[in-house]
C-alpha positions in Angstrom: -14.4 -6.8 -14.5 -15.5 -6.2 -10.7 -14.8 -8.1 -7.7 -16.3 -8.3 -4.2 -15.1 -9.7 -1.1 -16.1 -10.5 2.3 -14.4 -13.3 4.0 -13.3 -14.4 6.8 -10.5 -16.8 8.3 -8.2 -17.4 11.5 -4.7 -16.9 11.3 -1.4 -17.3 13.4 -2.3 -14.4 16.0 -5.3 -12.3 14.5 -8.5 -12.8 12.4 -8.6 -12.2 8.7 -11.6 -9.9 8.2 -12.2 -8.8 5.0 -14.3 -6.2 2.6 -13.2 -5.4 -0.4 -15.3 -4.3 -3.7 -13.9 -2.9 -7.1 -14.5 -2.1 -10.5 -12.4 -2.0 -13.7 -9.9 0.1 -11.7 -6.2 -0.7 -10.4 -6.6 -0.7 -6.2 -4.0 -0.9 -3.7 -3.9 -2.8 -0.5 -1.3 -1.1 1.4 -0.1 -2.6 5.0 2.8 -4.3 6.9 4.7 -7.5 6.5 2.2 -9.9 7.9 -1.4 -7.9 8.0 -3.1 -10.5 6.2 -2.3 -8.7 2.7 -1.2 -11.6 0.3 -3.1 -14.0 2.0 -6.5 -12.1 0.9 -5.0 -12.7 -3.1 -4.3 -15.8 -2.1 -8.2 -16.8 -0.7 -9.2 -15.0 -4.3 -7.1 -17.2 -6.3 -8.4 -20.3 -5.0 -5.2 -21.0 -3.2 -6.6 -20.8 0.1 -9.9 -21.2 1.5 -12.2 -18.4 3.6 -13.7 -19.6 6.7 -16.9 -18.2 5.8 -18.0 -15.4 3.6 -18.0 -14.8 0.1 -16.2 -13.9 -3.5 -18.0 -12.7 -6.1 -15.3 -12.0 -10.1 -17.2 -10.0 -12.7 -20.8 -11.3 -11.4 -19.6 -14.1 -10.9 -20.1 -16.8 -7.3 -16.3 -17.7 -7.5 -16.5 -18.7 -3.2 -19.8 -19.0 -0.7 -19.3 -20.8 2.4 -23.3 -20.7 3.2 -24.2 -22.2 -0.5 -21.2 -24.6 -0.6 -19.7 -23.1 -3.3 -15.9 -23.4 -3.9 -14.3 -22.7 -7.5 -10.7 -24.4 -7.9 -7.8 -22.1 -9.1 -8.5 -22.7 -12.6 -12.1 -21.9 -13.1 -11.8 -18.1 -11.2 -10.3 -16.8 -14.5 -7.9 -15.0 -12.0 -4.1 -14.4 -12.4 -1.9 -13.6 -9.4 1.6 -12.8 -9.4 3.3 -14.8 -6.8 6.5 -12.7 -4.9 8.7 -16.1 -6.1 7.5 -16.2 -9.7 6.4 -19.4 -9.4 7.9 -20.3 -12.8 8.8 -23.8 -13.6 11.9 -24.6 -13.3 12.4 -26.9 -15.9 10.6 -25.3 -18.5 12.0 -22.7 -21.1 10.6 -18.9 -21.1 8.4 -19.7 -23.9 7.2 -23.1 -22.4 6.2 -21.3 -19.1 4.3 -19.1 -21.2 2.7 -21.6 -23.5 1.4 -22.8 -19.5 -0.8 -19.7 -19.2 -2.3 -20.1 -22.9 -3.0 -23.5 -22.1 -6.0 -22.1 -19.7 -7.2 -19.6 -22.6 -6.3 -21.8 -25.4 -5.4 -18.2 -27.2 -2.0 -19.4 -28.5 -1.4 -17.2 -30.5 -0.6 -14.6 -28.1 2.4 -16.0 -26.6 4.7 -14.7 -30.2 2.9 -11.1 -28.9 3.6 -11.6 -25.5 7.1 -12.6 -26.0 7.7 -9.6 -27.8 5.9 -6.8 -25.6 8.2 -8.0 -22.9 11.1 -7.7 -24.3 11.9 -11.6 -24.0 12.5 -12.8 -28.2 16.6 -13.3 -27.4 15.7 -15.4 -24.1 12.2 -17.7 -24.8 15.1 -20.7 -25.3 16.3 -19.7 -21.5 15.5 -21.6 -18.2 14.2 -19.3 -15.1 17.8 -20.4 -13.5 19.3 -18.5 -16.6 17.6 -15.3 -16.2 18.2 -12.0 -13.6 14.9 -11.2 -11.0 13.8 -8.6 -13.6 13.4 -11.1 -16.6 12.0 -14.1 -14.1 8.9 -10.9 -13.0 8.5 -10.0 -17.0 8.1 -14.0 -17.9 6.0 -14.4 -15.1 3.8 -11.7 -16.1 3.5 -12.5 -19.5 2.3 -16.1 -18.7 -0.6 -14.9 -16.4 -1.4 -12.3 -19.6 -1.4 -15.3 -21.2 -4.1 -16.9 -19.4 -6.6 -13.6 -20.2 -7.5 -13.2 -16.5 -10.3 -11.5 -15.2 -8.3 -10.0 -12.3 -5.0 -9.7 -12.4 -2.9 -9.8 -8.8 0.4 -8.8 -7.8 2.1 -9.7 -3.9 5.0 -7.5 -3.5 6.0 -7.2 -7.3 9.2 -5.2 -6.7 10.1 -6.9 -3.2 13.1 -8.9 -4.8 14.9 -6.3 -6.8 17.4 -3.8 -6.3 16.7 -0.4 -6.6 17.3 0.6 -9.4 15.8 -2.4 -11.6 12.6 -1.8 -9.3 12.3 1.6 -10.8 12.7 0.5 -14.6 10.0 -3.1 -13.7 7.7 -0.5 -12.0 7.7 1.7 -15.3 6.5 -1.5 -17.4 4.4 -2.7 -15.0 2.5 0.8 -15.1 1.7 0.1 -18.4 0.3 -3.5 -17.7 -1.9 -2.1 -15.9 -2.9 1.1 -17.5 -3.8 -1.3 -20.5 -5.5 -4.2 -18.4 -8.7 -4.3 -19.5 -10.1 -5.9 -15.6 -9.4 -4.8 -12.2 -5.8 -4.8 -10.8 -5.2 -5.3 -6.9 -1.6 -4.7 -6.2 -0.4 -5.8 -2.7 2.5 -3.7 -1.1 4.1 -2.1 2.1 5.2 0.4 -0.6 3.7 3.4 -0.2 5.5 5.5 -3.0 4.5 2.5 -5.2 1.1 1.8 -4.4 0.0 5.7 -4.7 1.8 5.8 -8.9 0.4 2.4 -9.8 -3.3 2.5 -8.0 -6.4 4.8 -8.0 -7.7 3.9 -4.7 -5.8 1.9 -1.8 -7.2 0.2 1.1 -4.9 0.4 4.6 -4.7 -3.2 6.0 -4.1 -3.8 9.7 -4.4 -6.9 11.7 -6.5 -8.4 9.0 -8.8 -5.5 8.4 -9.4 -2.6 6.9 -11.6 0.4 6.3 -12.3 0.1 3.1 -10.6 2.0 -0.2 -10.3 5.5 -0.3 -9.1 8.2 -3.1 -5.6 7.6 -2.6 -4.9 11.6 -2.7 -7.7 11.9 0.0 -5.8 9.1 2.2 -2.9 10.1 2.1 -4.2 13.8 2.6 -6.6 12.8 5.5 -5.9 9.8 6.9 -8.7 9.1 9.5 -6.5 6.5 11.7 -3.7 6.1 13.5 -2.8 3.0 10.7 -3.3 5.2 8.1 -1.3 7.8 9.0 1.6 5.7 9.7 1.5 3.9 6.6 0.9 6.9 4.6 4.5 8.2 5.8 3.0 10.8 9.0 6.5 11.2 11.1 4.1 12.4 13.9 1.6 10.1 15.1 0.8 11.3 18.8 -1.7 10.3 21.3 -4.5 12.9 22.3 -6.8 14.1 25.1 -10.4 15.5 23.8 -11.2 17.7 26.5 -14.6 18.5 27.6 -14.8 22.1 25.8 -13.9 20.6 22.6 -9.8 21.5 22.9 -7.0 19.1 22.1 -4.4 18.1 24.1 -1.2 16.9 23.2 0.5 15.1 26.2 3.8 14.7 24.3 4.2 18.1 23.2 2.2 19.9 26.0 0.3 21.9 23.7 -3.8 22.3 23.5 -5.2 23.7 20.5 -9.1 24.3 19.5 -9.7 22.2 16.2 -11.3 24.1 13.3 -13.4 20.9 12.8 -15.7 19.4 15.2 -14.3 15.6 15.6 -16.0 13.2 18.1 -14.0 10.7 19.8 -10.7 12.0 18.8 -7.7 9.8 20.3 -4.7 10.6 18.1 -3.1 13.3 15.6 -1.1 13.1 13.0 1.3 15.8 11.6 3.4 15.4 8.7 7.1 16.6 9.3 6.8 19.2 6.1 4.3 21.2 7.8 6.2 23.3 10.2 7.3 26.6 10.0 10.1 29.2 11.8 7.7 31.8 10.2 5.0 32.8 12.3 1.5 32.3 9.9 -1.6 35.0 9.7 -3.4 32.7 11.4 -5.0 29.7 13.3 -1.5 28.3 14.3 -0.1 26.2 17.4 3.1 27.1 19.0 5.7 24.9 19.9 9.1 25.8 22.3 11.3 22.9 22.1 15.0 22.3 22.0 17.0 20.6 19.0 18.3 17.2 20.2 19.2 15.7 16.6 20.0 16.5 13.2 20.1 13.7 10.8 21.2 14.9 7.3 19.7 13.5 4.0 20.9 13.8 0.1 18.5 17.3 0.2 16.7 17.8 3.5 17.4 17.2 7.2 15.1 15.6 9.9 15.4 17.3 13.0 14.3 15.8 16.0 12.9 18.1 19.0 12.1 18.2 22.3 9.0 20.1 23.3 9.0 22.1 26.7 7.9 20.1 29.5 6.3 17.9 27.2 7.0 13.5 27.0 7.9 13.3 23.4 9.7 13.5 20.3 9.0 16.4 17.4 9.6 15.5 13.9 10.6 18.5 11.3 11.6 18.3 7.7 13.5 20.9 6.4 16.4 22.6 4.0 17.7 24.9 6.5 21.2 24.6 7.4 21.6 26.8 10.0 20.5 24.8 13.1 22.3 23.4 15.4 22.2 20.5 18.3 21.7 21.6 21.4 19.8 25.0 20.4 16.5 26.1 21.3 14.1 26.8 18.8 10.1 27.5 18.5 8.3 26.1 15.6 4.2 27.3 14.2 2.0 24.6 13.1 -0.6 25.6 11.0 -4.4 23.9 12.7 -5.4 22.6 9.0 -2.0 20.5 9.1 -3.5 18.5 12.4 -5.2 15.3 11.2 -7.1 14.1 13.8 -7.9 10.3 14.4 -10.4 8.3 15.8 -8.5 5.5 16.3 
């Protein structure tokens, strides 16, 4: 089942300014606390209105501001997964179940539905009876219930623990691997959003670029947004001079791209991609003096300070050798610059 979306609506300091199109495959919106993320699944759902635009569920005129068209909740044949649950408090597992069949009048899958989730000792149990993980499962299972077009999840993992987040995430792969629709998973989650999603869509501010391979994303990002959320350590401003070099005012190093980029106002570096080893070729130098170390379970980020330059240099690495205080020079292979046009 596809969706498309292009909507607008005014928010509490920004402009929610949307574009979004999909087909049969599980998509990622990827963003910070407050970008306008859930409240997109929430204009989808029915739950909130657009200002203007338009939402169109497996060829199907769900929202048009211009033709006056507003489906309720009910009639969109969509299923969102609120970050709360949303389950009823008074109600048993299999009663809040039964609630989602109710819309597809497919009774007989709740017995199936019960099962796959592992819930047969616990349909007697209230939601104040059961941990976060077995609130998410019964939760899920209702909206299965229902046999929605599009299935949504806001922040499926944001309540639980570490550990239980991995073993939900596990099962929750395999909702979605076997969902028959389109899946649009919101998340600040990087990690998360690249193992459960084929494409993902960086939200800022209400907007967004639109989806992207997520291995090409998180690869190339193309803006300053991007990188960040795709977990760049170095996000630095940048000079385009007027023969086509690069300058990087916080490391005070220039460097002629192998690409020909217009408008280029940023870079983005990834901590992994420096070197003590000098490479064959097309490299950047960098002469800076150790002013951190801060040790991890297997790796160490080491924070630098570039000669003469106004910034910070961030390096991943396994050596244990360095110390604070000690100057060092670092090679940065050119293909590991991203550079970013906004």
């Amino acid at each position: 089942m596809s969706i498309f979306v292009d909507i607008e609506k005014n928010l509490d300091g920004f402009r929610l300014n949307m574009q979004l199109e999909a087909d049969n495959i599980p998509i990622a919106l990827l963003g910070a606390s407050g970008s306008g993320k859930s409240m997109t699944l929430r204009c989808i759902a029915g739950v909130e209105k657009p200002d203007r635009g338009k939402i169109v569920i497996d060829g199907q005129c769900v929202f048009d501001s211009e033709k006056k068209i507003n489906l309720p909740p009910q009639e969109r044949g969509t299923g969102l997964l609120f970050q709360n649950y949303a389950l009823f408090p008074t109600m048993t597992v299999r009663q809040n179940i039964m609630c989602g069949a109710r819309r597809s009048r497919k009774y007989t899958c709740v017995d199936a539905l019960i099962q796959q989730f592992g819930l047969e000792k616990l349909d007697k149990r209230l939601p104040s009876e059961l941990s976060g993980g077995q609130q998410q499962r019964v939760a899920l299972a209702r909206i299965l219930a229902s046999q929605p077009r599009i299935l949504m999840l806001d922040e499926p993992f944001s309540a639980l623990d570490a550990f239980l987040r991995w073993q939900v995430e596990q099962q929750m792969s395999e909702v979605i691997e076997s969902f028959p629709g389109t899946t649009i998973l919101v998340s600040h989650n990087r990690e998360e959003a690249y193992r459960l999603c084929q494409k993902i869509a960086v939200v800022q501010d209400g907007k967004t670029h639109g989806l992207r391979e997520k291995r090409e994303l998180f690869c190339h990002p193309k803006t300053q947004a991007e990188a960040h959320l795709v977990g760049m350590e170095n996000v630095l401003d940048a000079q385009q001079q007027s023969d086509g070099t690069i300058y990087i005012p916080a490391w005070n190093v220039s460097f002629t791209p192998q690409n020909t980029v217009p408008n280029v106002r940023a870079v983005s570096v990834s901590a992994h991609a420096f070197t003590l080893e000098e490479p064959p070729s097309d490299y950047l130098t960098v002469n800076g003096c150790i002013t951190r170390i801060m040790h991890g379970p297997t790796d160490a980020i080491v924070l630098i300070t570039p000669q003469q330059g106004s910034g910070v240099l961030h390096w991943r690495t396994c050596n244990t050798s360095l110390q604070r205080d000690q100057s060092i020079r670092l090679y940065l292979p050119l293909d590991q610059i991203h550079l970013l046009t906004e």
